[in-house]
GUVORO-738421 format. One line per 3 residues: number of its first residue (from 1); their letters; for each residue x, y, z of C-alpha. Coordinates in pm, whole numbers, always signed. Layout:
NUM = A = X Y Z  ...;
END
This chain:
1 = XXX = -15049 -4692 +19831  -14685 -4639 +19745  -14425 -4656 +20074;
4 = XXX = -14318 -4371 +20177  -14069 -4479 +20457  -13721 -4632 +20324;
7 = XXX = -13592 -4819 +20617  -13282 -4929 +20491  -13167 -4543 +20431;
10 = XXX = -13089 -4381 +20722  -13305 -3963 +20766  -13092 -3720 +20695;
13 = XXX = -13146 -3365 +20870  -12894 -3111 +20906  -13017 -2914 +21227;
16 = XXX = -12751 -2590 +21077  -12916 -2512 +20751  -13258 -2724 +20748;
19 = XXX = -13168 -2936 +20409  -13282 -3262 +20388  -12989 -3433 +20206;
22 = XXX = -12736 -3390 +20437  -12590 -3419 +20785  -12521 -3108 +21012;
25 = XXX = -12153 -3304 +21052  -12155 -3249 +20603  -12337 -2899 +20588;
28 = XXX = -12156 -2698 +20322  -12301 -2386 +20434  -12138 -2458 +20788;
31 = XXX = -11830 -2510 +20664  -11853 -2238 +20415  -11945 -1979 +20712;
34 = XXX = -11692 -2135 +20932  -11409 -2055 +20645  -11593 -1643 +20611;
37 = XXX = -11571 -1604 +20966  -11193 -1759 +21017  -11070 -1516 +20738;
40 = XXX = -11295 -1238 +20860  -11047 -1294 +21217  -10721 -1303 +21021;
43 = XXX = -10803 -966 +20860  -10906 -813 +21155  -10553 -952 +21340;
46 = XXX = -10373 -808 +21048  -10521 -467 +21084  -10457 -453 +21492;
49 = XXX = -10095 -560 +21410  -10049 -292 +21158  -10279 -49 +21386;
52 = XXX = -10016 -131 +21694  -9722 -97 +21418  -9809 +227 +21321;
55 = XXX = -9876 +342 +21688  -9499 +206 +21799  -9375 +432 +21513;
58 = XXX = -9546 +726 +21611  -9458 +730 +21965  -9069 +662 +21843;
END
């Protein structure tokens, strides 16, 4: 019967995407959906500063 178990390598488990070969701290899809969601809250602070822009010049 053929070992299984490799002691001398550490389990990997990344508890964000499931995968096997990698750490949650080295999960690309975290860090890939961390990047989507900090540009999807730049575009949406660009819009309310144009939003409030365009307001100012309508009430001047």
């Amino acid at each position: 019967m053929a070992m299984i178990l490799r002691p001398d390598t550490p389990a990997k488990c990344c508890s964000y995407c499931g995968s096997r070969d990698h750490d949650y701290e080295d999960c690309p899809k975290r860090k890939a959906d961390a990047e989507r969601q900090r540009k999807e809250r730049e575009e949406q602070q660009e819009q309310q500063e144009q939003d409030s822009s365009r307001e100012r010049f309508l009430a001047s």
